[in-house]
MARDRENBA-480775 format. One line per field, with one value per atom (N, C-alpha, C): y, x, z. Coordinates in Angstrom, 3 decimals, padded with zeros to 6 digits. Each point is the difference from the previous one (the first is absolute). Layout:
<sites>
north: [Y  ...]
east: [X  ...]
up: [Z  ...]
</sites>
This chain:
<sites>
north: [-007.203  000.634  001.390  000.832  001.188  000.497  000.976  000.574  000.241  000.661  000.148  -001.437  -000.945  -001.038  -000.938  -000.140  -000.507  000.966  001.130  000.410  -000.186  000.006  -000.695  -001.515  -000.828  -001.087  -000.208  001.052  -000.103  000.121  001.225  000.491  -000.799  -001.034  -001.117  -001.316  -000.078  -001.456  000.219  000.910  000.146  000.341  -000.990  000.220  001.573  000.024  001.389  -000.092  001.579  000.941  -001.501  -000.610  -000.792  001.357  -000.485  001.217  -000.910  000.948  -000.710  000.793  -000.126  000.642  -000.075  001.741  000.045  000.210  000.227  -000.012  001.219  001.184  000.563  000.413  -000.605  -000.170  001.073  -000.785  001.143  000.322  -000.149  000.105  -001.201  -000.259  -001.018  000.472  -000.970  000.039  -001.100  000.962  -000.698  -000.128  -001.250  000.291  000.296  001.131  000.237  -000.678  -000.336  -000.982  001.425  -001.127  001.129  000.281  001.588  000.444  001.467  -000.204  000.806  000.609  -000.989  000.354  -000.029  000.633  -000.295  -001.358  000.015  -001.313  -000.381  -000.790  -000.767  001.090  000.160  001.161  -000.538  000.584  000.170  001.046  -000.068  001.046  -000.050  000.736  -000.103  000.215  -001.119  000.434  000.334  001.128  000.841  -001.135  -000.831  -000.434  -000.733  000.706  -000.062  -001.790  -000.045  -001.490  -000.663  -000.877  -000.534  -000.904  -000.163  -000.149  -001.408  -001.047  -001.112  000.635  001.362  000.640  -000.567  -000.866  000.555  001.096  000.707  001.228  -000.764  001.852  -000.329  000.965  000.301  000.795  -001.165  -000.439  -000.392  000.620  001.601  000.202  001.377  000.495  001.267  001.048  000.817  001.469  -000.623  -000.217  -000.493  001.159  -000.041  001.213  -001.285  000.738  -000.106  000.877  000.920  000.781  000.761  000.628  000.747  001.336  000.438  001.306  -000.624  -000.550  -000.513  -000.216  -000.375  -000.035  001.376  000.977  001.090  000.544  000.211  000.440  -000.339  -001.295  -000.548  000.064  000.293  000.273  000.948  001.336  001.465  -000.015  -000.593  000.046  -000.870  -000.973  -000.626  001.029  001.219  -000.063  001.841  000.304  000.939  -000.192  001.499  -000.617  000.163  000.639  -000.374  -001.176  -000.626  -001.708  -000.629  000.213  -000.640  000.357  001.383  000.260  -000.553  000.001  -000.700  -001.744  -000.412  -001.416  -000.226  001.096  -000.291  -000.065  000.905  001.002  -001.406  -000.608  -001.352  -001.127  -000.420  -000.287  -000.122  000.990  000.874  -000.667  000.056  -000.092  -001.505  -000.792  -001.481  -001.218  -000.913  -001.040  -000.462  -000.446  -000.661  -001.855  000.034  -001.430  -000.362  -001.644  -000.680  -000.822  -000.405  -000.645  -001.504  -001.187  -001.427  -000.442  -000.259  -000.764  -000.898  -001.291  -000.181  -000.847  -000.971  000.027  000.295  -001.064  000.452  000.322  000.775  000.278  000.158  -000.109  000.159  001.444  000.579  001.390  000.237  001.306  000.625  000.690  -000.261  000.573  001.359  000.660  001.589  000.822]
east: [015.579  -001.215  000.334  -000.648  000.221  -000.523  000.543  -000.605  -001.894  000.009  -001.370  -000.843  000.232  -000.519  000.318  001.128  000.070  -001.229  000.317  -001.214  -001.945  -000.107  -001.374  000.174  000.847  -000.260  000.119  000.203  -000.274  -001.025  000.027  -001.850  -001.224  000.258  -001.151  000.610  001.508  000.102  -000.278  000.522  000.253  -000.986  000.145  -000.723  -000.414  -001.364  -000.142  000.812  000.659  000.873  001.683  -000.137  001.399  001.062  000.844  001.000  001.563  000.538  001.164  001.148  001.013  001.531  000.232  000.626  000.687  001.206  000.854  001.611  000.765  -001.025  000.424  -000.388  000.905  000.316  -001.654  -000.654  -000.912  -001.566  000.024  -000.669  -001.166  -001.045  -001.121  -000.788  -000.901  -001.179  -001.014  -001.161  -001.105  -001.097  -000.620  -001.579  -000.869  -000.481  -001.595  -000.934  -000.910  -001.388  -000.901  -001.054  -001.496  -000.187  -000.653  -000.561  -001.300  -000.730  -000.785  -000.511  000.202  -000.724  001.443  001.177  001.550  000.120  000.858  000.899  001.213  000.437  001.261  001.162  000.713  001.072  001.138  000.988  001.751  000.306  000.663  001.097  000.771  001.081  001.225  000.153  000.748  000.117  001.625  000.164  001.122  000.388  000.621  000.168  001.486  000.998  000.834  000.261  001.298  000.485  001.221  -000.197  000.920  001.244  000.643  001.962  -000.068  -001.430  -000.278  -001.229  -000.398  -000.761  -001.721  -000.063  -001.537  -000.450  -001.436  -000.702  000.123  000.221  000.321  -001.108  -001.284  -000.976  -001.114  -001.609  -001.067  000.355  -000.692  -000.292  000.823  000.657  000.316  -000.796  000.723  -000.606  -000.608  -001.165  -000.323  -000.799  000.530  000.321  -001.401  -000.518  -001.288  000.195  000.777  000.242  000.933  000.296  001.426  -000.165  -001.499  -000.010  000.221  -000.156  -000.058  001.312  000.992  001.273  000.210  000.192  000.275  -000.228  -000.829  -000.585  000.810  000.334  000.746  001.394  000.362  001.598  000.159  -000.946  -000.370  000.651  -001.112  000.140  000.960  000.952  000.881  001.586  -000.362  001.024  000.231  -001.387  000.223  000.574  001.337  000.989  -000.291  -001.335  -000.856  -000.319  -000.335  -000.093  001.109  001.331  000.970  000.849  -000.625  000.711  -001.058  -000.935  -000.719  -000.286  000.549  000.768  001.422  000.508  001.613  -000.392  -000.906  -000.514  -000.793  -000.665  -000.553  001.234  000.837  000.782  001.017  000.151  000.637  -000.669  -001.235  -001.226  -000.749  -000.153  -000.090  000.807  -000.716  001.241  -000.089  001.822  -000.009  -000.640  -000.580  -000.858  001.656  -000.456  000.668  -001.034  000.169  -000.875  000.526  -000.664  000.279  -000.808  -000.094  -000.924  000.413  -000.348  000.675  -001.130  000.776  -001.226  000.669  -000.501  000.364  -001.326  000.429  -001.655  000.539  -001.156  000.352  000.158  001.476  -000.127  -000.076  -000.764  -000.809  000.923  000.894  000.723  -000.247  000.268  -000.174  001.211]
up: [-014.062  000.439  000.561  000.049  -000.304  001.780  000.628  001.142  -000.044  -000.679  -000.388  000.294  -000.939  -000.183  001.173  000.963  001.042  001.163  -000.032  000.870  000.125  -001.790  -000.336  000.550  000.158  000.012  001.388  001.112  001.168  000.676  -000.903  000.486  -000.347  -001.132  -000.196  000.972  -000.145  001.366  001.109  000.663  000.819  001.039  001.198  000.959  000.786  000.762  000.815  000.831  -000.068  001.412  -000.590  -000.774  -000.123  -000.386  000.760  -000.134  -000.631  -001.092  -000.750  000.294  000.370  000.168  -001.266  -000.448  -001.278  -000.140  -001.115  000.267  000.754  000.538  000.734  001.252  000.946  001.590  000.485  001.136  000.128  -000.511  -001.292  -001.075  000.043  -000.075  -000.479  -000.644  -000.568  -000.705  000.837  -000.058  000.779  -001.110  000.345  -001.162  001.059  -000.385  000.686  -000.202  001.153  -000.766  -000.430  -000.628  -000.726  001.217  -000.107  001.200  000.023  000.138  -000.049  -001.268  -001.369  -001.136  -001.020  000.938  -000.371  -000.840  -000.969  -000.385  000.819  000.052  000.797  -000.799  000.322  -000.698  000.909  -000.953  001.378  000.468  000.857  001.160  -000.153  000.637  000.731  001.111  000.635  001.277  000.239  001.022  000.479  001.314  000.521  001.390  000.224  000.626  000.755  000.318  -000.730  000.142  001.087  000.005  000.662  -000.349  000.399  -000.526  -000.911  -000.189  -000.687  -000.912  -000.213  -001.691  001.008  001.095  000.499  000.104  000.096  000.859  001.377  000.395  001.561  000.763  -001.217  000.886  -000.681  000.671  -000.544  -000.804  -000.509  -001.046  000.123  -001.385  -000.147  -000.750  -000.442  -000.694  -001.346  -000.576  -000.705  -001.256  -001.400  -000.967  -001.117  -000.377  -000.458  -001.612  -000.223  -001.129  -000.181  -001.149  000.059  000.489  -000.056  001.018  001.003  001.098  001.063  000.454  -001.056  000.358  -000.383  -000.908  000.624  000.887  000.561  001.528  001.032  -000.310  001.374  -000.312  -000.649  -000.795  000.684  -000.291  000.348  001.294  001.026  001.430  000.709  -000.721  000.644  -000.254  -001.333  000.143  000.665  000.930  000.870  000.983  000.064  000.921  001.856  000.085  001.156  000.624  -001.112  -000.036  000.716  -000.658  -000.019  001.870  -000.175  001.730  001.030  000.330  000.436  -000.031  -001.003  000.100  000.918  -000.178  000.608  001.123  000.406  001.600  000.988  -001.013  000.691  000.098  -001.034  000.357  001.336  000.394  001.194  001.277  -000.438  001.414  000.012  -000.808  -000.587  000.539  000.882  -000.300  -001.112  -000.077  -001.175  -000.052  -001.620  -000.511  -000.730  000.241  -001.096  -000.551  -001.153  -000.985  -000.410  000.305  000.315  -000.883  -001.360  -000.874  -001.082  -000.381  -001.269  -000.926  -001.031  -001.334  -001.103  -000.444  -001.492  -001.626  -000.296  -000.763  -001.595  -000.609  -001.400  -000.186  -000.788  -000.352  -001.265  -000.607  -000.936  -000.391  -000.995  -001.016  -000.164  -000.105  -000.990  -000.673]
</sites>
């Protein structure tokens, strides 16, 4: 079965807001429910894992289209961004992340 055809067959099984781990660390797919005249469609979701492949946020950066991921490609990879991460860093206590689970992961 083909990527393609595994993803149609999510978007008709698959439960609303069900979110699937795919083979790369980080990475999900969410089904959207119908909404406002909308069809049920997929995402991706962007969210930060933990040392057993869980999300370690509710919900992360969630990419709706491939403009959408350029955009955010764009702005993650301004190096303004990136010093102002270190800069909170600095000033932040530090989190550790305690979660586990095991989930079905989505090939790609």
């Amino acid at each position: 079965m083909t990527v393609d055809e595994r993803l149609m067959q999510f978007l008709k099984d698959g439960k609303d807001w069900e979110r699937k781990a795919t083979s790369i660390p980080g990475v999900f797919l969410i089904k959207l429910p119908t909404f406002r005249g909308k069809p049920a469609s997929l995402a991706i979701e962007i969210n930060p894992v933990s040392s057993s492949g869980s999300a370690t946020k509710k919900r992360g950066v969630v990419i709706r289209s491939n403009s959408e991921l350029e955009e955010i490609s764009r702005l993650l990879s301004n190096s303004k961004l990136a010093q102002l991460a270190k800069n909170m860093d600095e000033i932040n206590p530090e989190k550790t992340f305690t979660k586990s689970g095991t989930e079905d992961i989505f090939e790609i």
